[in-house]
DRENDO-1510 file (C-alpha; in Angstrom, 1 decimal, always signed):
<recs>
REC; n; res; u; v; w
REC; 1; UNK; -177.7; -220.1; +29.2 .
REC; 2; UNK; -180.6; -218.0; +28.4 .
REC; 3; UNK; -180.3; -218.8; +24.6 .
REC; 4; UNK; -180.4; -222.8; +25.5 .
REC; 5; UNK; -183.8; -222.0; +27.0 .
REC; 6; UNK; -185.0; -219.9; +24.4 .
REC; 7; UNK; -184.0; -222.9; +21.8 .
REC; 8; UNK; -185.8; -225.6; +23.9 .
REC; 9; UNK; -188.6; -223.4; +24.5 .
REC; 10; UNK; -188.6; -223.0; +20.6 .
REC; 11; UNK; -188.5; -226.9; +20.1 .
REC; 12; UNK; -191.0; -227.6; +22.1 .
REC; 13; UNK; -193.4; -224.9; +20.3 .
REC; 14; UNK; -192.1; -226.9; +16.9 .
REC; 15; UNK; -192.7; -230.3; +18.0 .
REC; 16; UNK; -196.5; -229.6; +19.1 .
REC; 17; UNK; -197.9; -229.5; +15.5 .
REC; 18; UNK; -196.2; -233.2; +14.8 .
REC; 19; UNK; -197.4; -234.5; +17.8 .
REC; 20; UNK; -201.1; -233.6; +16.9 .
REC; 21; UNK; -200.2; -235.2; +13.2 .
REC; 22; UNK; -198.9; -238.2; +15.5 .
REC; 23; UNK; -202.8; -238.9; +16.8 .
REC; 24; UNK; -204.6; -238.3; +13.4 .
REC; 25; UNK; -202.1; -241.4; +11.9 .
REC; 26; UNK; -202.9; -243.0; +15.6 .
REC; 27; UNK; -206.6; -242.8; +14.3 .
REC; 28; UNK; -206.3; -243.5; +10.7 .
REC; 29; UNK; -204.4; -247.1; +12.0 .
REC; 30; UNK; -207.4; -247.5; +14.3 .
REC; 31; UNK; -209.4; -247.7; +11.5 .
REC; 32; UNK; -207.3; -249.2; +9.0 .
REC; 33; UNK; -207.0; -252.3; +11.9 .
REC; 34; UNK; -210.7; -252.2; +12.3 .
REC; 35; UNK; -211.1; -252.4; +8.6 .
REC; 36; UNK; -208.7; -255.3; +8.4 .
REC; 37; UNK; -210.6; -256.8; +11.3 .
REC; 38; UNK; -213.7; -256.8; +9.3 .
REC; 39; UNK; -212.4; -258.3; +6.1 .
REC; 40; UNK; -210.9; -261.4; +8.2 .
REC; 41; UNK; -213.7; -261.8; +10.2 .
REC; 42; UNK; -215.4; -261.9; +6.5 .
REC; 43; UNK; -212.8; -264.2; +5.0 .
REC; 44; UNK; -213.7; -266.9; +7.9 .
REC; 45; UNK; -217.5; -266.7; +6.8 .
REC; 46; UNK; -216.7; -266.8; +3.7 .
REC; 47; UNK; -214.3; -270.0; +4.3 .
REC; 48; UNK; -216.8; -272.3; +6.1 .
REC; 49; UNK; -219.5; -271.1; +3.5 .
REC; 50; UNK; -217.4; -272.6; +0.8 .
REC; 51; UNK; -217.0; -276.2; +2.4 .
REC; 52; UNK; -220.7; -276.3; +2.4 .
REC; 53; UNK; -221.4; -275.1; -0.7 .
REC; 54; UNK; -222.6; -276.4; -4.6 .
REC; 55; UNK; -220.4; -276.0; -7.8 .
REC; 56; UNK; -221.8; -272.4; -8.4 .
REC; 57; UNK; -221.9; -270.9; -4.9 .
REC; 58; UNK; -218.3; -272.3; -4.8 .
REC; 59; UNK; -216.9; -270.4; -7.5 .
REC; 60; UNK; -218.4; -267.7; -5.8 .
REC; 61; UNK; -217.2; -267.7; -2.6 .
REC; 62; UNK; -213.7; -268.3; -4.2 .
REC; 63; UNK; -214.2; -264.8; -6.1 .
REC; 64; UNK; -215.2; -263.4; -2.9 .
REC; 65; UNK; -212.0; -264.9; -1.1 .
REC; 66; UNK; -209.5; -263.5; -3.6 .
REC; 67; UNK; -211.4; -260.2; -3.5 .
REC; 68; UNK; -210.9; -260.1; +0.7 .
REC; 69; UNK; -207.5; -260.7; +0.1 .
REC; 70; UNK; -206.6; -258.5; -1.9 .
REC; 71; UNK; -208.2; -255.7; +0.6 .
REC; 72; UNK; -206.6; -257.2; +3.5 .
REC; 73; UNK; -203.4; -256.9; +1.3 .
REC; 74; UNK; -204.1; -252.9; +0.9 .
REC; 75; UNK; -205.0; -252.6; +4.1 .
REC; 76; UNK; -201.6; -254.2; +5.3 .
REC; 77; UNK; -199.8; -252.1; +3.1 .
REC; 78; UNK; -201.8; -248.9; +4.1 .
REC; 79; UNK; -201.3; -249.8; +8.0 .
REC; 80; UNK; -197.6; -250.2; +7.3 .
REC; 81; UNK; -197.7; -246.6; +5.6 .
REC; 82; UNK; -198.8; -245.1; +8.2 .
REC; 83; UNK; -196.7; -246.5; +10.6 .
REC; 84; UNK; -193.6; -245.7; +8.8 .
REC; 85; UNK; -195.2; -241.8; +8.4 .
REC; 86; UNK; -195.7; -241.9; +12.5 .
REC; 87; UNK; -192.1; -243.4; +13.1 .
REC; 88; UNK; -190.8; -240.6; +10.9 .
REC; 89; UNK; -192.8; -237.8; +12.7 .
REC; 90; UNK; -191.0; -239.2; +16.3 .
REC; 91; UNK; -187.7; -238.7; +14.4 .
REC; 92; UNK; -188.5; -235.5; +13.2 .
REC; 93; UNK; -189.7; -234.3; +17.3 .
REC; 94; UNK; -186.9; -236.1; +18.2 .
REC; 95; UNK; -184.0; -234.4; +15.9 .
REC; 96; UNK; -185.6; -231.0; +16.4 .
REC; 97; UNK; -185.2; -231.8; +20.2 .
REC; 98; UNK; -181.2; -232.9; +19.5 .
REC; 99; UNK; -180.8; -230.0; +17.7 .
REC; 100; UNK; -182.0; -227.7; +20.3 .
REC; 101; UNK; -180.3; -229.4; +22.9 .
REC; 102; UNK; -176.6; -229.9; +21.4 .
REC; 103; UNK; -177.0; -226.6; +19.4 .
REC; 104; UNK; -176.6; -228.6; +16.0 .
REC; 105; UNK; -178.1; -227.4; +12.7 .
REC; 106; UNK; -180.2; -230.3; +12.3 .
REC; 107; UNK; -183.0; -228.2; +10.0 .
REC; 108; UNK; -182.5; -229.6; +6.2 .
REC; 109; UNK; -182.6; -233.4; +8.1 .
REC; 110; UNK; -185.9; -232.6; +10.0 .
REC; 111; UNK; -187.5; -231.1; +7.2 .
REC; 112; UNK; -186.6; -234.3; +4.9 .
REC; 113; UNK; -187.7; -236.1; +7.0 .
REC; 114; UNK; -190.9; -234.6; +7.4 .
REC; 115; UNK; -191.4; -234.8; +3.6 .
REC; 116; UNK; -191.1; -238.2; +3.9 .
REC; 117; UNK; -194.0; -238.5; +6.6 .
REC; 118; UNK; -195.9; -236.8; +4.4 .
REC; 119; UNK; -195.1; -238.8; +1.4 .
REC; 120; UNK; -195.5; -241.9; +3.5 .
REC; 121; UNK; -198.8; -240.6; +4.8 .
REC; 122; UNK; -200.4; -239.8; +1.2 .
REC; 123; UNK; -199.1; -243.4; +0.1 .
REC; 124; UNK; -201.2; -244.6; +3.1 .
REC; 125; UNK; -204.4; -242.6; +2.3 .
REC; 126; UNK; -204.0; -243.6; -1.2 .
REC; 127; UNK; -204.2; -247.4; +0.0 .
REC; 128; UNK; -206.9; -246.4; +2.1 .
REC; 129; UNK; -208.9; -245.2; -0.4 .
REC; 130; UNK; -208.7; -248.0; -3.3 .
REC; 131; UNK; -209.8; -250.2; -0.4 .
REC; 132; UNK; -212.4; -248.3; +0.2 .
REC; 133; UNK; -213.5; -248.4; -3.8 .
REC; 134; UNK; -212.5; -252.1; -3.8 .
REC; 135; UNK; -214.9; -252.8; -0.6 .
REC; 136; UNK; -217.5; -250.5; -2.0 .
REC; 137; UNK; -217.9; -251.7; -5.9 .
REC; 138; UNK; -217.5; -255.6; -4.9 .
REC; 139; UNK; -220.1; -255.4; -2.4 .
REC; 140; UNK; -222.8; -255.0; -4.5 .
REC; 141; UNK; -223.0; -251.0; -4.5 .
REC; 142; UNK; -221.4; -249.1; -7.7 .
REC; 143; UNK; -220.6; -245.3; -7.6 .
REC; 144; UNK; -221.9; -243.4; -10.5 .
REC; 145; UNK; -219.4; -241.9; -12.5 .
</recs>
């Protein structure tokens, strides 16, 4: 009995480092969803500035739409990232706990599936990060190279 103590004690230990990486994806999908925010709330301006606008504006205003759209595309795909990286983190807690608790060698599966957090993390900072560039060089600043 003592041992079935010691390996839930252990697990617990193990699943306190996740559970911090679970609130840093929490806040990277608060700001990816107040990005996304944003660009909408720019996409509607954007729309009603177009029924009201000349032949030159207009073509404008359409660049600017396809250019909003394909951030809020990025963002989407960054948000869904992250969430798939968080929902593999509560697996990973989760099997470490199963293991613990059944006495099952559950360790290759938790650490795959960690990898794949990870891997579905640095997909979502990568999104993240074009959007940034995209938001950045279309809105009339340019980073020198």
């Amino acid at each position: 009995m003592e041992t079935h103590i010691a390996d839930i004690t252990r697990a617990i230990q193990l699943a306190v480092a996740p559970v911090f990486l679970l609130t840093a994806i929490g806040t990277l999908i608060t700001a990816l969803n107040n990005r996304l925010g944003r660009a909408v709330d720019r996409r509607r301006i954007v729309q009603e500035r177009l029924q009201d606008a000349g032949r030159g504006d207009a073509a404008e205003a359409r660049r600017e739409l396809a250019r909003l759209a394909q951030r809020s595309r990025l963002i989407y795909f960054a948000i869904l990232a992250a969430v798939a990286a968080a929902l593999l983190v509560c697996l990973v807690v989760a099997l470490a706990f199963v293991g613990a608790l059944l006495s099952v060698e559950l360790s290759k599966m938790v650490a795959v599936l960690f990898i794949l957090s990870m891997c579905a993390l640095i997909v979502s900072l990568a999104l993240f990060l074009r959007e940034i560039f995209l938001a950045v060089s279309f809105g009339g600043l340019r980073l020198r190279g």
